[in-house]
VEXLO-129649 format. One record per residue (C-alpha): y, x, z; residue in one letter. Coordinates in steps of 0.25 Angstrom, whole numbers, plus 2048, in hexadecimal, padded with zeros to 3 digits. Layout:
<nodes>
YXZA...
</nodes>
This chain:
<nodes>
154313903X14F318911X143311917X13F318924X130313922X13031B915X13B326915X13A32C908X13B3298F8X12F31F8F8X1243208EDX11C3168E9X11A30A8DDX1162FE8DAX1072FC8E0X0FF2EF8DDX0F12EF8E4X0EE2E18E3X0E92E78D4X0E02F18DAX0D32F18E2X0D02F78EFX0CB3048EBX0D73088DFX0E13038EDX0DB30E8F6X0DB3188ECX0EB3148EBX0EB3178F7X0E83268F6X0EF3298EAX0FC3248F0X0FA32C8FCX0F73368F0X1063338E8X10D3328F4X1123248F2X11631C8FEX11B30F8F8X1143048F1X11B2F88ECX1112EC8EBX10F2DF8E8X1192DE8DFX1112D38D5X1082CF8E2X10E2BF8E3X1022B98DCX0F92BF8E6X1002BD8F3X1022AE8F0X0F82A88E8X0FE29B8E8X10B2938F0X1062958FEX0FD29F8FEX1012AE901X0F72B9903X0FC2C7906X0EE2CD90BX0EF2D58FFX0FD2DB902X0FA2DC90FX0EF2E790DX0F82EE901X1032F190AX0F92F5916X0F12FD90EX0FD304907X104307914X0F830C91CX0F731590FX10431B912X10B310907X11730890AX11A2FD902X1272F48F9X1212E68F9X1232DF8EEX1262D08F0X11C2CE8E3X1262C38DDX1272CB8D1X11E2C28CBX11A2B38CFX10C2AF8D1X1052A78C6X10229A8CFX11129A8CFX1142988C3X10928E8C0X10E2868CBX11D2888CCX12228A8BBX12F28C8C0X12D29B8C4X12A29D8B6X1372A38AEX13C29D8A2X1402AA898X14D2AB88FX1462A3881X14329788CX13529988FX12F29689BX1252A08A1X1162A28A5X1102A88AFX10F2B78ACX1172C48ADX11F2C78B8X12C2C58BCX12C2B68B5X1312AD8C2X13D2A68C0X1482AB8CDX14D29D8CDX1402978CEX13F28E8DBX1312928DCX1312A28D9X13C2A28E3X1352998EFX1282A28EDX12D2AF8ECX1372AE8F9X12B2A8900X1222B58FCX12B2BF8FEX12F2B990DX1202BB90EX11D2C890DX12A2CB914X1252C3920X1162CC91DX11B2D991CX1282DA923X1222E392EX1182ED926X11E2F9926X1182FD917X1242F3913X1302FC90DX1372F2903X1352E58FDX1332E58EEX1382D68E8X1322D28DBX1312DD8D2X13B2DE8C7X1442D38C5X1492CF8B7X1492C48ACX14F2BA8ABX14A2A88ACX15029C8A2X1492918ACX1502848B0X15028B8C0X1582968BBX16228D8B3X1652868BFX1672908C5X16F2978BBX17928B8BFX17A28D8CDX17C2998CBX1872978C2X18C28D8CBX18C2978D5X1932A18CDX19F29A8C6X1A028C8CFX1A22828C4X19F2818B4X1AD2848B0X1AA2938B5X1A02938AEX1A428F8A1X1B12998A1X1A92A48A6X19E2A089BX1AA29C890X1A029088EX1AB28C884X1A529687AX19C28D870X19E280879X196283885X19D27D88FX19527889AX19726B8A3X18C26A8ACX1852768B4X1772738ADX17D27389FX17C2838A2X16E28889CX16929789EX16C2A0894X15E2A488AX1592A387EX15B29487EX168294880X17529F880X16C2AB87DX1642B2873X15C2BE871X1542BF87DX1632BE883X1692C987FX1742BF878X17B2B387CX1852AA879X18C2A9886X18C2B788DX1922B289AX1872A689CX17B2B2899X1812BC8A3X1832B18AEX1722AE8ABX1702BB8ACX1792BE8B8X1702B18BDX1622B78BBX1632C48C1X16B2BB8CDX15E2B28CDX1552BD8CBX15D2C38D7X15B2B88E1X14D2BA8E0X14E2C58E3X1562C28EFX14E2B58F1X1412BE8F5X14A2CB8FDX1502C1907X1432BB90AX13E2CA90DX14A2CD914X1482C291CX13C2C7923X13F2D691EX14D2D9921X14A2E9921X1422EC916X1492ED909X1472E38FDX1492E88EEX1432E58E0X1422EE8D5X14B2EE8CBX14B2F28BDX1562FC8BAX15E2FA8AEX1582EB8ABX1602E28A5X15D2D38ABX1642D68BBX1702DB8BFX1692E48CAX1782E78D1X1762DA8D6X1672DC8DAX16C2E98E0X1742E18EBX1682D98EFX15E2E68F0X15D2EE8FBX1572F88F4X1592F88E4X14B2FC8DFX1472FE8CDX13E3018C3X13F30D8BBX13830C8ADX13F3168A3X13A31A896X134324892X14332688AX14B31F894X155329895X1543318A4X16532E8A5X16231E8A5X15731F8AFX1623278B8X16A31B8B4X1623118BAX1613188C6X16E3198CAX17030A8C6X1643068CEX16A30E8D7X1773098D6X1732FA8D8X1752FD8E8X1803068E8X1793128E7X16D30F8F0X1623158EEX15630D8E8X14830D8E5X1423118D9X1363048DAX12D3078CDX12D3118C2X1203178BBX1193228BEX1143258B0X11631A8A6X11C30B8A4X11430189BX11E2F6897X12730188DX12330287EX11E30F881X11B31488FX11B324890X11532B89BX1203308A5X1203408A2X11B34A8AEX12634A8B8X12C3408B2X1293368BDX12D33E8C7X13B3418C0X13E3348BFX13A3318CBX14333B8D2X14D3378C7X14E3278CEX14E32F8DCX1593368D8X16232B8D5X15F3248E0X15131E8E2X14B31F8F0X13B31D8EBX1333208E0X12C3158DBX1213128D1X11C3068C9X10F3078CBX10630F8D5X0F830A8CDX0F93078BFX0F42F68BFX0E62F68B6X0EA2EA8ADX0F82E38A8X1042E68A5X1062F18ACX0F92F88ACX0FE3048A3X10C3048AAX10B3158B3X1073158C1X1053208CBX0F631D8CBX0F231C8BEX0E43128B7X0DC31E8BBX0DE31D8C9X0DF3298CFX0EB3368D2X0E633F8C7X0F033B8BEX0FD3428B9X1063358BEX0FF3368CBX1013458CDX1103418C9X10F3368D5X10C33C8E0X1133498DDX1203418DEX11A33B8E9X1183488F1X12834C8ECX12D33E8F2X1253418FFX12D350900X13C3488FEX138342909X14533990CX150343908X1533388FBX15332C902X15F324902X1693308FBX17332C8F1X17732F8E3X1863368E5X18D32F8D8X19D32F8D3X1993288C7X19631A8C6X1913138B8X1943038BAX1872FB8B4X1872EC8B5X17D2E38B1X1852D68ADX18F2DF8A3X1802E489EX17D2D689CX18B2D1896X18B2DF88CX17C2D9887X1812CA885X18D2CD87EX18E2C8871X1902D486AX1982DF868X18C2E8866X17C2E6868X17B2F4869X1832F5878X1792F8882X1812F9890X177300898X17630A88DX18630E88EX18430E89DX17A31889CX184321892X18C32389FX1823248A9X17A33089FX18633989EX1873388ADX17933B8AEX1773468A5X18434D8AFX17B34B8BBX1853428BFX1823388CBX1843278C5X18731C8CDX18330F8C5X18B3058CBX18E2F58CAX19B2EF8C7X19F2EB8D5X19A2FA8DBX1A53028E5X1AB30D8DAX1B33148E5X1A831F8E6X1A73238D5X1B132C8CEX1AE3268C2X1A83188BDX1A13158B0X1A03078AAX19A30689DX19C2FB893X1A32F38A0X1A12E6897X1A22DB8A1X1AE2DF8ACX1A92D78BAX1B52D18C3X1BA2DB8CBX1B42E78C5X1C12EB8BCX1C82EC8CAX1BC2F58D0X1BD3008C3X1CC3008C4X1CE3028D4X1C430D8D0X1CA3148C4X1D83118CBX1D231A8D8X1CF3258D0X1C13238C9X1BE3248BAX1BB3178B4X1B13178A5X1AE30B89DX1AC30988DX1AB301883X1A92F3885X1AE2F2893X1B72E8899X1B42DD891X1AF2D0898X1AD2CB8A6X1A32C88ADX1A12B88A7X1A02C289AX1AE2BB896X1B82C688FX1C32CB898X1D02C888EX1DC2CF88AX1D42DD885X1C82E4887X1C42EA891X1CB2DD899X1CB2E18A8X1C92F08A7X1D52F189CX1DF2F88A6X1D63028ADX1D13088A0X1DF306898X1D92FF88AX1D72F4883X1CD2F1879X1CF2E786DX1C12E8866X1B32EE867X1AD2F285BX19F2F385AX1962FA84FX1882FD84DX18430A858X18131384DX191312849X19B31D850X1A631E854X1AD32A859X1B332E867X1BF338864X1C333E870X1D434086FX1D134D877X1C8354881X1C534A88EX1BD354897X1AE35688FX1B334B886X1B9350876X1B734F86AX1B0342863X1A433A869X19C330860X19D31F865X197313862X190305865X19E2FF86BX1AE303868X1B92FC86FX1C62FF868X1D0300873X1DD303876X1E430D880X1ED307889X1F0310897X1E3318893X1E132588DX1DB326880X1CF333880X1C8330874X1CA326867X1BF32285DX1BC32A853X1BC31E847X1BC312842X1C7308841X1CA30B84EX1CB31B84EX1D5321857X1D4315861X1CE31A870X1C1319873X1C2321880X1CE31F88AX1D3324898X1DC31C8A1X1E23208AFX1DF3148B9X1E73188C4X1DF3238CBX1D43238C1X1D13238B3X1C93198A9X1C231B89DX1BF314890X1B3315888X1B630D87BX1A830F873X19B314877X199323875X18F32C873X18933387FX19033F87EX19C33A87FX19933188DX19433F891X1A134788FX1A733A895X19F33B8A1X1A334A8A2X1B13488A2X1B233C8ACX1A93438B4X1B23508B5X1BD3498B8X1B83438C3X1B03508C8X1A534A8C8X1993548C4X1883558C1X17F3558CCX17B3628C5X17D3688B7X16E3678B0X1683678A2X16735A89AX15C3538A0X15E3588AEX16134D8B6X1693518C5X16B3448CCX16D3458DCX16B33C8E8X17533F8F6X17333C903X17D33F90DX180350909X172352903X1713518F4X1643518EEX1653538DEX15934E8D4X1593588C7X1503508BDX14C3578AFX14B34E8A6X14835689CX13B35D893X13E368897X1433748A2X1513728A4X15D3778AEX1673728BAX17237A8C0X1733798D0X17F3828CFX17E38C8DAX17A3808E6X16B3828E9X1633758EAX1563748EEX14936C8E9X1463638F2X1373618EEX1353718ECX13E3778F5X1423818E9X1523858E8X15B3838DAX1693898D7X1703898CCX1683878BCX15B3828C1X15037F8B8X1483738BAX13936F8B2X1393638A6X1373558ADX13935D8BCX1413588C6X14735F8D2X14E3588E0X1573608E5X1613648F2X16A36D8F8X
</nodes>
């Protein structure tokens, strides 16, 4: 993400200081200068002040923020402050307020509470951000437009009913689509007239805060509805800011894994995919990587921005533990690595009273530098400074894809059984950690992504088989690449309606088995994988659980059959040929070190190896750019540990010192390295 305004990893965070008084400004001022932050994000949660009532708009206070921070050296992502609706609004105009899933309508308060089919929120916050576009179009502190702020939930109002039917309308053309794509015949549900259709909550078809339904194909398409009208927003407010703005880049923050928007979609309409990075303090490191490279991955490999993360602590977990010394700047450099192009806070000044007041900021309640986080802040600072632009708009080299999708995550969690206990992202990231812990590059990728460039393409729990995506996997595997899926794959399509004549429906051919049943016990019962003979790393007997199809072997290979159970001796993992290539089977859900001999052996039969061999809890990720590689060795761990250059000599970028060969590297240190 190159700007030739500001060529470099941009630094910087949230700033609001319509909080502050003139004095604590000026002193922010000097301590940015101090941290080496050249980017702000303001006026995020501003609407209420710019426009006090319908016709009034008063940007006096903007106008000195943004002069002030760019005489200070202080470039800026302005925020379109829709984030939150003003309070006259909701007063005046009740139709901006959200109904929620039990069939309450809303008052005034929180944030992220306006209805997107709202006539009113919609009018007034096109009207405001074609404003500040027509403000600020020619201030040169402008770098990118910030829309809203964290998009999700979801609205039950009458509006959003309505609209669900046109929407439908638009979709299927006529009821009888509906009602066979629905199989509205199940318990009488036939409908007749357009407006017999309601939304699906509490109400009506779902329980259980919606994690159950009745009807799974009518709560996917409300779901595929609300992230589409939580989308047009979005869209609503970027082409009013293209419209006067048609260089400068629009983004809004997204929030990683979340489970409420299918962000492939939002990734097409962005021209720069921007998120928030909250781990735990036990989020395991693999996962965060993992949400990188999907982040990554919404655009095709693009790089992205990394819009807010702490410097020091969140507020809104159970219990908010300190980042660690270095641990800030490790992950940090960890988002770079997979492909961020800034590095991001949520906030620069801690906020004096609500919600937020005890959520980390790189100025802290005490307000001044002589804190540990502040020392932590403008040491990275001064290292962002010395990369200069060497990072920008380099790639991550990957030959292995990991298909995610948010409506099979959706139709795996609606599904009326078999098991409570499935928890897709969860068997995604099996795959992606074993990769990972190779120092192996991953590409997370969407079902309609270009598979010619991966040697081998992973789709877990591939529940819910999209039109055309069978024909994509089997022109792949018939090409020569290798093809993994498991257990519950195959299933239904994308209405959630079964594909008959034997599971796994559309992908029976390419993988050469049938399944007649799926058992499923309690996670604390195994089963065992036996393995018929060595397969590569893999031998010997593996322990499996949660899910066990019992399947049968028609052109494919049988590796491995369980160990127990009526259904002992029938394969649980299988190998077909598929013209060029080959597929594989994963019947039941197997203990991690299975998946990582799996990983091993796949890998070695496409030659595909680690960035660089490391210790456990040394992270090697790498980021290209025409011939130069620049590699991120990140360790993880409590303690020294080791990482193996082999006999090439590599060369910190930040230090200038030279590794070769087994090299050591400090607890919670990082190094950035090239040839």
């Amino acid at each position: 993400m190159i700007n030739e305004n500001l060529p470099k990893i941009w630094y910087g965070g949230d700033y609001n200081p319509e909080q502050w008084d003139e004095a604590t400004i000026q002193d922010d001022m000097r301590m940015f200068k101090l941290a080496g932050i050249d980017v702000a994000t303001v006026n995020v949660f501003s609407w209420a002040l710019i426009q006090p009532d319908e016709v009034t708009y008063d940007f006096s206070g903007l106008d000195e923020t943004i002069d002030r921070l760019y005489q200070n050296g202080v470039y800026v992502c302005l925020a379109t402050s829709t984030g939150a609706h003003p309070a006259w609004m909701a007063k005046r105009y009740p139709d901006v307020l959200r109904v929620d899933f039990d069939g309450k309508k809303r008052r005034f308060g929180g944030r992220h509470n306006s209805c997107p089919n709202s006539p009113t929120y919609r009018k007034y916050a096109e009207k405001i951000a074609a404003k500040l576009a027509e403000r600020y179009k020619d201030h040169p502190a402008v770098l990118i437009w910030h829309v809203s702020n964290e998009y999700g939930g979801y609205c039950y109002c009458d509006n959003c009913q309505k609209a669900f039917r046109v929407w439908l309308k638009e979709k299927y053309g006529n009821l009888e689509a509906v009602n066979e794509s629905w199989n509205t015949r199940f318990w009488g549900h036939t409908f007749y007239e357009w407006d017999e259709i309601v939304a699906p909550n509490g109400l009506s078809e779902e329980w259980q805060g919606g994690q159950n339904t009745n009807f799974q194909g009518i709560s996917l398409d409300y779901r595929r509805f609300q992230s589409d009208s939580l989308l047009d927003a979005y869209k609503l407010e970027r082409d009013a800011l293209k419209q006067e703005t048609p260089n400068i880049p629009v983004t809004t923050n997204l929030m990683g894994l979340y489970p409420e928007l299918d962000y492939f979609k939002w990734g097409k309409e962005m021209d720069v995919v921007s998120w928030d990075n909250y781990p735990s303090f036990d989020t395991p490191v693999s996962l965060t990587a993992m949400t990188h490279d999907l982040m990554r991955g919404l655009k095709s490999g693009q790089p992205f921005m990394l819009m807010e993360q702490t410097p020091s602590q969140q507020n809104w977990q159970p219990y908010n533990a300190l980042k660690r010394p270095n641990v800030m700047r490790q992950w940090s450099y960890q988002a770079v690595a997979h492909g961020a192009d800034t590095v991001m806070f949520f906030q620069l000044r801690r906020s004096r009273g609500a919600t937020e007041k005890f959520h980390g900021a790189v100025i802290e309640h005490v307000g001044h530098e002589n804190t540990r986080v502040f020392r932590e802040s403008a040491q990275l600072g001064k290292e962002l400074g010395q990369l200069e632009h060497h990072l920008l708009d380099s790639r991550v080299p990957a030959r292995v894809g990991i298909v995610f999708d948010w409506e099979n995550r959706w139709a795996i969690n609606l599904s009326s059984g078999p098991s409570a206990a499935l928890d897709y992202v969860k068997e995604v990231h099996k795959y992606y950690d074993a990769f990972y812990q190779r120092n192996i590059p991953v590409d997370m990728i969407s079902v309609e992504e270009d598979l010619e460039k991966y040697d081998i393409v992973i789709a877990p729990v591939l529940y819910m088989v999209k039109e055309g995506h069978a024909d994509r996997l089997k022109k792949f595997t018939k090409n020569g690449g290798t093809f993994v899926t498991t257990f519950f794959s195959g299933i239904v399509n994308e209405n959630d309606l079964v594909t008959l004549g034997g599971y796994p429906g559309e992908l029976r051919d390419l993988l050469g088995i049938w399944a007649e049943e799926i058992d499923a016990l309690d996670p604390s019962i195994f089963n065992q994988i036996v393995m018929n003979n060595s397969e590569g790393a893999l031998s010997g007997e593996y322990k499996c659980n949660l899910l066990f199809d019992l399947i049968h072997a028609e052109t494919a290979e049988v590796l491995a059959t369980y160990g127990s159970d009526f259904y002992q001796g029938m394969p649980v993992l299988t190998k077909n040929q598929y013209g060029n290539g080959h597929a594989y089977y994963v019947a039941s859900s197997p203990e991690q070190s299975f998946v990582q001999d799996f990983v091993v052996t796949i890998s070695a039969e496409k030659g595909i190896e680690g960035t660089l061999a490391s210790d456990q809890g040394v992270e090697v990720a790498i980021r290209q750019k025409e011939d130069k590689q620049i590699l991120f060795v990140m360790n993880h761990n409590a303690d020294t540990a080791t990482f193996n250059t082999g006999n090439t000599k590599w060369q910190n970028m930040l230090t200038g010192e030279l590794y070769q060969g087994i090299t050591e590297i400090d607890a919670k240190e990082t190094f950035i390295l090239t040839k």
